[in-house]
N, C-alpha and C positions, 0 to 999 in steps of 0.2 A: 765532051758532049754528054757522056750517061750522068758525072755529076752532075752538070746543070739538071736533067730530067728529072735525077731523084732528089734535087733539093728542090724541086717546084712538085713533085709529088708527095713530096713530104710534109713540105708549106702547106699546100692543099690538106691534106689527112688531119696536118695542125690546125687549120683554120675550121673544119667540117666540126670537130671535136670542140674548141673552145663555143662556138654557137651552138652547138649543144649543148652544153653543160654550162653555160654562164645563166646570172641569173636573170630571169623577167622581170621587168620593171615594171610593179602596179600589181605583180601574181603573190598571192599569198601559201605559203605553205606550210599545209596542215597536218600534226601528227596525227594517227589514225581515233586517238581519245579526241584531239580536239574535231576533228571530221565526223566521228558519230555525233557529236554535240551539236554541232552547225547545222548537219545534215536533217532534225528535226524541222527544221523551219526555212530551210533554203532550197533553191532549185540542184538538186542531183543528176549528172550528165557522165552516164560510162560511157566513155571514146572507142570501148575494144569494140571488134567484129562480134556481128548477129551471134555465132555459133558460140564463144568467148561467154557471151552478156548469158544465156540461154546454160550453159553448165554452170551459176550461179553467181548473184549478182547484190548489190548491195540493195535492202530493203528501200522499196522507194524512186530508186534512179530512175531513169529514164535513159535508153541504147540510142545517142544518135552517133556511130562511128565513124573517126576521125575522116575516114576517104571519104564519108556523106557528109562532115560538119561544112565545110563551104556551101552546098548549096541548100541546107537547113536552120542555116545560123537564123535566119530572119524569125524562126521560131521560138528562138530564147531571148526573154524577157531583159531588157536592158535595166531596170528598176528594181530588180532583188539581186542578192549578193549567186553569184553561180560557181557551185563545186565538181570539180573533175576529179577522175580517176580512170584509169585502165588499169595493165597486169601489172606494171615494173615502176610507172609514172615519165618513160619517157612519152607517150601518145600526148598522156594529160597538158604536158609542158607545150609540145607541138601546139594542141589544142587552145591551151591558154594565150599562147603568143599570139594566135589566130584573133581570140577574142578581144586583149588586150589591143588589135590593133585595130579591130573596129569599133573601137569605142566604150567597150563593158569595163565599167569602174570597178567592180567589186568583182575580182576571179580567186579562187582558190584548188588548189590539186591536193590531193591522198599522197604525203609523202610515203615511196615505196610500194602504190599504188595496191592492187589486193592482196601484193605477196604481203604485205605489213598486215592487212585486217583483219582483224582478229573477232568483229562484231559480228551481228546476225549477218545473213544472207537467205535469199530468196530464191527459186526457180521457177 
């Protein structure tokens, strides 16, 4: 009876892991050069928490964090291309799925999110 429990606890752990880390389909992702470049002309959306965005933040973005993006999505523009980032780029990927499934054609995320950015930043 324990093997059965821990090979469905361990299916489970297996399954939690591959949906995480498999990829989104429709999400682009962008190295931090090609994200400063995009980032001139597109919509900017840090996913981290208020206090996260507020110790610095990428010139530009805009803080809607990922526990508030469901009920602010209606606020980002479906018609320009929209780039994520948080600390690591797990949030962003959350983020993206979210987006990807209400309809946003054009998503992209900070591969490696600000631990990778190496470009300005703001406070």
């Amino acid at each position: 009876m324990d093997k059965i429990l821990y090979l469905i606890l361990l299916s489970l752990v297996i399954w939690i892991l591959y949906k995480q880390f498999v990829p989104v389909k429709g999400l682009h992702v962008l190295t931090p050069e090609q994200f400063e470049s995009e980032a001139k002309r597109n919509k900017v959306i840090d996913v981290r928490e208020v206090h996260e965005y507020k110790r610095g933040h990428i010139k530009g973005a805009v803080n809607i964090p990922l526990s508030q993006l469901p009920q602010q999505i209606d606020d980002i523009p479906k018609n320009c291309k929209v780039l994520l980032y948080c600390q690591s780029g797990l949030r962003s990927k959350q983020a993206a799925k979210l987006l990807v499934r209400k309809g946003y054609p054009n998503v992209a995320e900070l591969r490696g999110g600000m631990m990778s950015w190496k470009g300005p930043t703001q406070k």
